[in-house]
C-alpha positions in Angstrom: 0.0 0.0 0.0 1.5 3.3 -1.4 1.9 6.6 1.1 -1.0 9.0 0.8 0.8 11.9 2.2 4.2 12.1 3.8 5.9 14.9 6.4 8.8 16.5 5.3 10.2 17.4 8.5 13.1 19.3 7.7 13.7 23.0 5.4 16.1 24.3 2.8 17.2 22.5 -0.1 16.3 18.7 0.8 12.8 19.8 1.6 12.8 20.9 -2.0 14.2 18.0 -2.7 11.9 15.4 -1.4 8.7 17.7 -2.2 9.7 16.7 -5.7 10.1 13.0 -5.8 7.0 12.7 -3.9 5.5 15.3 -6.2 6.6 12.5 -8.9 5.4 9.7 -7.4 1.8 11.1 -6.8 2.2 11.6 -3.3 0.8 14.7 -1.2 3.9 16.6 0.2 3.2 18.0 3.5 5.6 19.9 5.7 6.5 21.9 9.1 8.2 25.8 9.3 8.8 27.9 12.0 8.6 31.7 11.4 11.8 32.1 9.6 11.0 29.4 6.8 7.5 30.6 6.4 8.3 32.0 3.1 10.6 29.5 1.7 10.4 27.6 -1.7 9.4 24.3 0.5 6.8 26.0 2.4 5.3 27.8 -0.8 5.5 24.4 -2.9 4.0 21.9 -0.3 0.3 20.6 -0.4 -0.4 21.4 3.0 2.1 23.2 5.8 1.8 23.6 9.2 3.5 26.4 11.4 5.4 25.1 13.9 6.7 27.8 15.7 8.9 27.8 18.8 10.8 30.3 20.6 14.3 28.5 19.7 14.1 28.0 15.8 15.8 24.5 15.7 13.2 23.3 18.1 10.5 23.5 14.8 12.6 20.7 13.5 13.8 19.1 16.6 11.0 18.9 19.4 9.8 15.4 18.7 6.2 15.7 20.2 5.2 18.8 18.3 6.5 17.0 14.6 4.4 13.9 15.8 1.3 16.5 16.4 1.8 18.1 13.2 2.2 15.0 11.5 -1.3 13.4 13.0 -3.2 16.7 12.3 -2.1 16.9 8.8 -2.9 13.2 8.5 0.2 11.7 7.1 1.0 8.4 7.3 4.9 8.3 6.4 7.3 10.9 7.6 10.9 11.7 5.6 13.4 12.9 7.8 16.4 14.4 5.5 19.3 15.0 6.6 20.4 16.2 10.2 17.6 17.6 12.6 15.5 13.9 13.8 17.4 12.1 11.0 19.3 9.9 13.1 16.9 10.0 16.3 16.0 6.3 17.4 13.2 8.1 19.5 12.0 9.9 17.1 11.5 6.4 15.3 10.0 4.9 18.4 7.4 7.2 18.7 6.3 7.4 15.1 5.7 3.4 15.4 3.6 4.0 18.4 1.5 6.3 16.7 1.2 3.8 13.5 3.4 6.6 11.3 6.0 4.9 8.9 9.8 6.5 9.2 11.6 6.2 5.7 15.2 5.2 6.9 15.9 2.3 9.6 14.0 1.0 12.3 14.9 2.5 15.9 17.3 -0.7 16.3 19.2 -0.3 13.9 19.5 3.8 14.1 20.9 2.8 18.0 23.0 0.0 16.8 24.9 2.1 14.0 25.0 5.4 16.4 27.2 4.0 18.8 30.5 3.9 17.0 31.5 0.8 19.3 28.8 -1.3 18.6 28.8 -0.3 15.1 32.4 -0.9 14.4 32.2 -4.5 16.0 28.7 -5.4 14.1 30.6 -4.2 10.8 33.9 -6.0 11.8 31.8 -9.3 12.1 30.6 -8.8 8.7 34.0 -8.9 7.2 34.2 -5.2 6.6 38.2 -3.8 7.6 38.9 -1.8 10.5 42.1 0.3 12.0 43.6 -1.6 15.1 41.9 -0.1 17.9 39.7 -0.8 20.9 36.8 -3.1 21.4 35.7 -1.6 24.4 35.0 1.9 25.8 38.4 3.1 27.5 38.0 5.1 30.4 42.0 5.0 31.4 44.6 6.6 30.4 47.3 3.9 31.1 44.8 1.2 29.2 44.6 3.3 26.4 48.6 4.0 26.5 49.5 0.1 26.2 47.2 -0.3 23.8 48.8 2.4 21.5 52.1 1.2 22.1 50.7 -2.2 20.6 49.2 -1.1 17.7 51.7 2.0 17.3 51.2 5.5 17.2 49.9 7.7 16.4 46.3 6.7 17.6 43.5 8.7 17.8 40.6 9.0 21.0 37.0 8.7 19.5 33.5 9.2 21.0 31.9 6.4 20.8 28.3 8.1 20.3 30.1 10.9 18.0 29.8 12.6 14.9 31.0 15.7 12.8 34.5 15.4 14.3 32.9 16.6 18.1 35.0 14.3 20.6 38.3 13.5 18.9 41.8 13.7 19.6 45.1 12.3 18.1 47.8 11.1 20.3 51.6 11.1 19.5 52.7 9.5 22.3 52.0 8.4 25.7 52.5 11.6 28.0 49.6 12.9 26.0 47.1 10.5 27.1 45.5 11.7 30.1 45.0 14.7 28.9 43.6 14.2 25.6 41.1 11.4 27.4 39.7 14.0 29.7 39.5 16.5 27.1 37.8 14.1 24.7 35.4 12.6 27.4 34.5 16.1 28.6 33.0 16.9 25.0 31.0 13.9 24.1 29.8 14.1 27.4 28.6 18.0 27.0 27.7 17.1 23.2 26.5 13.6 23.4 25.3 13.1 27.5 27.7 10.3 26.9 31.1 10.2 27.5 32.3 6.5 26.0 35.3 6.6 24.3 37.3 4.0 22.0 40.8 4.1 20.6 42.1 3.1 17.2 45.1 3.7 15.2 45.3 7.0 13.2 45.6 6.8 9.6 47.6 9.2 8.2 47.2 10.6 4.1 44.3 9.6 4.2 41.4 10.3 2.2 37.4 9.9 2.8 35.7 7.4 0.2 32.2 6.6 1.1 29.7 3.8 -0.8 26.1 4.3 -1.4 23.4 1.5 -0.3 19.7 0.7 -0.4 18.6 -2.6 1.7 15.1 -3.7 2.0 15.4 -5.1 5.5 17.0 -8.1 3.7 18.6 -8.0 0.5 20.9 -4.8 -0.1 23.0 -3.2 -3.4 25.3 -0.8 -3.7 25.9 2.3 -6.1 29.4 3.2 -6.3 31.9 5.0 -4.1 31.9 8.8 -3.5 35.2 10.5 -3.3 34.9 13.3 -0.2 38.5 14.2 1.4 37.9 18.0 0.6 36.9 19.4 3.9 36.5 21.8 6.4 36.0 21.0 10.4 35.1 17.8 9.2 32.7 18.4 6.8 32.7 18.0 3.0 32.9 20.7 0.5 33.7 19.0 -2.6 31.8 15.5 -3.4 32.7 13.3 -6.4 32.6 10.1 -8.3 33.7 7.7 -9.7 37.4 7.4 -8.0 37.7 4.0 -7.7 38.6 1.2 -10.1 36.2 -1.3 -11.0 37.6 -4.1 -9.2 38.0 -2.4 -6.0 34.9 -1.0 -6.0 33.0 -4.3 -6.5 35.4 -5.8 -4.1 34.1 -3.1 -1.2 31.0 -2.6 -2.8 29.9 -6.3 -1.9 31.1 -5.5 1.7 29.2 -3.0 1.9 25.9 -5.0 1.1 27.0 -7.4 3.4 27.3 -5.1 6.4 23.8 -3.5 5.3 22.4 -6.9 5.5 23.7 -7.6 9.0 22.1 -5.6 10.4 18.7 -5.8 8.3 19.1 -2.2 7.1 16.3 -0.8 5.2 16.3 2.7 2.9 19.4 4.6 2.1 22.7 4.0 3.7 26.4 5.3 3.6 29.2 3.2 4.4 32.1 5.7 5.0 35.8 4.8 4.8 39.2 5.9 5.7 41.9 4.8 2.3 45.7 4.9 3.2 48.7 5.5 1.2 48.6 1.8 -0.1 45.3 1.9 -1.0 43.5 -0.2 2.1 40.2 0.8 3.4 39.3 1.1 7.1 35.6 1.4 7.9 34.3 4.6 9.6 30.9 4.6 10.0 27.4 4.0 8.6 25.0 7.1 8.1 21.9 5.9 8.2 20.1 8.6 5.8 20.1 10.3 2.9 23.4 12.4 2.5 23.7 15.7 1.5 26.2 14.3 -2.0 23.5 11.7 -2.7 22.8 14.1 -5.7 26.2 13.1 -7.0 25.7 9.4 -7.4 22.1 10.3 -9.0 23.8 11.9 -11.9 26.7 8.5 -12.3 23.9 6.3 -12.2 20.9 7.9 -13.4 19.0 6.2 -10.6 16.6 8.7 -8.3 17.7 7.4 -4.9 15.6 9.2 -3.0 12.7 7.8 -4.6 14.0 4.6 -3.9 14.3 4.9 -0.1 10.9 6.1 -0.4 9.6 2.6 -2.0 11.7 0.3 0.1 10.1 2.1 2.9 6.3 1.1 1.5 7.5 -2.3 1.4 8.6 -3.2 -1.8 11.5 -5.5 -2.2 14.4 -4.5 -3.8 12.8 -2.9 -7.7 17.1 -2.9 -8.7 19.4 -5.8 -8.7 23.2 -5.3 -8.4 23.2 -5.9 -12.6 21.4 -2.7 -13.0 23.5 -0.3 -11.5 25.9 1.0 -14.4 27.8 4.2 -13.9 28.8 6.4 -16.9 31.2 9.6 -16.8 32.1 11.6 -13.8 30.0 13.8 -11.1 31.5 16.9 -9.3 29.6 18.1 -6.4 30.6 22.1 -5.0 28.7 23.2 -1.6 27.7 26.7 -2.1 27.6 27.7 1.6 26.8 30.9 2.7 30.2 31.3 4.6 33.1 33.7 4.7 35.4 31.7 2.2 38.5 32.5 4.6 37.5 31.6 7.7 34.3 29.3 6.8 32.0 31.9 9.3 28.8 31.8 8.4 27.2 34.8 6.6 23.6 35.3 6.5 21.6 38.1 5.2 19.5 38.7 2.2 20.1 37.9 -1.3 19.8 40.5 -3.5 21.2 38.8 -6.8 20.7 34.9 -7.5 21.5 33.5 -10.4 22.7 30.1 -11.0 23.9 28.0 -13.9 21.9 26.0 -16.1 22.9 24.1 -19.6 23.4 20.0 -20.6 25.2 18.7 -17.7 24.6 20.6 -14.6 22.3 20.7 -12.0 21.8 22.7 -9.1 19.7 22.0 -5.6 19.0 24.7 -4.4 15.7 26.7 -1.9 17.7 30.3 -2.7 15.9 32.9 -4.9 16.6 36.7 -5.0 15.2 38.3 -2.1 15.3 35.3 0.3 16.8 35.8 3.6 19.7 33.2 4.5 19.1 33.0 8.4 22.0 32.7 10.8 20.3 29.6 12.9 20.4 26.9 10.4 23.0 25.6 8.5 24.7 27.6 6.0 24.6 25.4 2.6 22.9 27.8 -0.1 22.9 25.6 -3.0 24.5 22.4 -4.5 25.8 22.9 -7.9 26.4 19.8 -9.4 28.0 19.3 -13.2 28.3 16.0 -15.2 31.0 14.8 -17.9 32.4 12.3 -19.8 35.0 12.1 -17.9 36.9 13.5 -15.0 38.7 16.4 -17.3 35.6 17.3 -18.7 33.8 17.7 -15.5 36.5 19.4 -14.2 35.9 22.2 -17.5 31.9 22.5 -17.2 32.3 22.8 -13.2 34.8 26.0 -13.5 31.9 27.6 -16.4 29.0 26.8 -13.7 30.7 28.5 -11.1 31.7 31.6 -13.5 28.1 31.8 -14.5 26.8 31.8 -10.4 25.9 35.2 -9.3 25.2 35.5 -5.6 25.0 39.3 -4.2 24.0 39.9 -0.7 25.8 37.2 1.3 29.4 36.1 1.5 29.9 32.2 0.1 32.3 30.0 -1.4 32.4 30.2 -5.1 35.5 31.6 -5.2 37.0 29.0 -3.0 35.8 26.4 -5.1 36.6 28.4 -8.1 40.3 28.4 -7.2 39.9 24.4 -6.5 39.1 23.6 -9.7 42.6 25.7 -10.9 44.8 23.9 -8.5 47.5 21.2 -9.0 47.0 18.6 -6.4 43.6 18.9 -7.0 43.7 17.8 -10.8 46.5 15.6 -10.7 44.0 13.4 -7.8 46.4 13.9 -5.0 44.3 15.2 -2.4 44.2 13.9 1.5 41.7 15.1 3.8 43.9 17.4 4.8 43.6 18.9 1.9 42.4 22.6 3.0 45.2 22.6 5.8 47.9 21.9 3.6 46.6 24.5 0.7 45.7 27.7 2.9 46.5 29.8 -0.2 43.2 29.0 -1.6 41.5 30.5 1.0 42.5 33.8 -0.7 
């Protein structure tokens, strides 16, 4: 039985997103706003919206009981998270199941399994997926933790074990640095997390951030290719693209992959994120349980609408692909046009009094912006994804560099001439980029 109407609880540019894939698949798109959004592209395009105003603007996407009571009044029977906000909230899943709502993503098991970067990494390491040499265990001592290092070799780095976005983590050259680093790290996952669980593993050095794409059904999973993600700042991604790997290596992880989706019975979209060394291995990260900001990127390699997809696995169809049918063709370049001071990556929000972005065979662009909208300071700062497709990697390279020539954003500061000056660099085109990558090219930052 097919969704009526589903919630969008979340704004910008994946509420715009999702509106139009349910929009395509004949299903009402309903959504919540507090008073900032109430004028957005989302809000404006929706079948029905319902103001959920609170006093602290994140609260319109975060306080669970008031999405459930929007959700129930408007009558919807499925709600799409996004990304961020109740994305990754097993409670949030919980409670939707009590009131007979469907959650497109994972059940509240599996959310809590994969959240806990412990119980993840050992679930994942029993499905035959590679790991660094680290802990098993939480690690609440500092001499514990400093025998282990000296077993696996430094330098190691201190993890939270109910982290994310880089919040809780320290490396650690050598022993004297423990105690210190342990406190520190404990002392932030316990103010950001209310947990303060922390595991050790070794730290991989050079490395850079490959992740792989997955849709399970609860039983069967496939994969769609690896996305290549090392360019970043404070841990988070500012340049997304694919293909990278060979096509032996990626059917080699990509079958890992499945197998660690199936596991654990994952159902909807999925990314497997990895660490790659200097020598090539891969080291598993973690599992996002959701729909991922680059997802666009592996849409264009594969011509494959994947959030539609998560939305049918999530109405109980089976599998509609099978590993055969995923082909990928040319190369995908992903640039995050975030409202930010392109120096110092502060945000920047304020109106925008010219918008004009790219259009033409081969690129795309997600974006809510539009001139006159007002980019608030409480929400995240992403603007706009513009997206370019070509034959190959050279070619993408050439038709990203026009796109962002042809972007015209007046009224905010953002990052187009960052990635402008990307494009133009050595390291960059000759594929030799780490995820340290911004730290070791501060020139571009102008």
């Amino acid at each position: 039985m097919g969704f009526k109407r589903v919630l969008i609880a979340n704004r910008g540019e994946i509420a715009l997103r999702i509106l139009r894939t349910l929009r395509d698949m004949g299903i009402e798109a309903a959504i919540i706003h507090g008073r900032e959004d109430r004028l957005s592209l989302p809000v404006r395009f929706a079948d029905v919206a319902y103001a959920n105003n609170h006093s602290n603007p994140l609260d319109t996407y975060l306080d669970i009981e008031s999405v459930i009571k929007a959700a129930k009044e408007m009558g919807c029977d499925a709600v799409h998270p996004g990304y961020g906000f109740l994305a990754e909230n097993a409670t949030f899943v919980r409670r939707l199941a009590e009131e007979g709502i469907t959650f497109i993503g994972p059940s509240s098991d599996v959310i809590t399994l994969l959240g806990d970067k412990i119980e993840a990494r050992a679930a994942m390491e029993a499905a035959g997926l590679p790991t660094a040499k680290g802990s098993s265990e939480p690690i609440s001592d500092a001499s514990v933790a400093s025998t282990l290092a000296e077993e696996i070799g430094y330098p190691v780095i201190i993890k939270a074990a109910a982290g994310g976005g880089g919040i809780g983590m320290q490396i650690v050259e050598q022993s004297n640095e423990f105690e210190g680093a342990l406190k520190l790290c404990q002392s932030r996952a316990r103010s950001a997390f209310g947990d303060e669980r922390v595991f050790v593993e070794k730290y991989i050095q050079g490395a850079q951030h490959v992740e792989f794409q997955v849709l399970g059904d609860g039983t069967k999973a496939i994969h769609f290719g690896e996305r290549f993600c090392s360019i970043q700042r404070r841990h988070q991604k500012l340049v997304e693209e694919g293909p990278w790997l060979t096509d032996e290596k990626r059917a080699e992880i990509g079958e890992l992959v499945c197998r660690g989706a199936e596991s654990v019975g994952y159902k909807g979209l999925a990314t497997f994120e990895f660490l790659r060394d200097a020598n090539g291995d891969f080291y598993f990260l973690e599992v996002n349980p959701r729909v991922q900001v680059e997802h666009t990127v592996t849409e264009l390699i594969t011509g494959h609408n994947l959030v539609e997809l998560g939305i049918r696995v999530a109405q109980g169809e089976q599998l509609p692909l099978s590993q055969d049918d995923i082909v990928w063709r040319g190369h995908a370049i992903q640039c995050r046009l975030n409202a930010e001071d392109p120096r110092k990556f502060i945000p920047s929000p304020g109106r925008l009094w010219e918008c004009h972005f790219p259009s033409g065979y081969g690129v795309r662009v997600d974006t809510h912006a539009h001139p006159g909208y007002e980019m608030p300071g409480c929400f995240d700062s992403l603007l706009a994804k513009l997206l370019v497709w070509g034959r190959d990697r050279d070619d993408a390279i050439k038709r990203m560099r026009t796109a962002l020539d042809e972007t015209i954003i007046t009224g905010v500061e953002h990052l187009i001439p960052l990635h402008r000056r990307i494009m133009d660099e050595e390291d960059f085109l000759n594929r030799d980029v780490t995820i340290q990558y911004i730290d070791m090219h501060q020139d571009l930052l102008g």
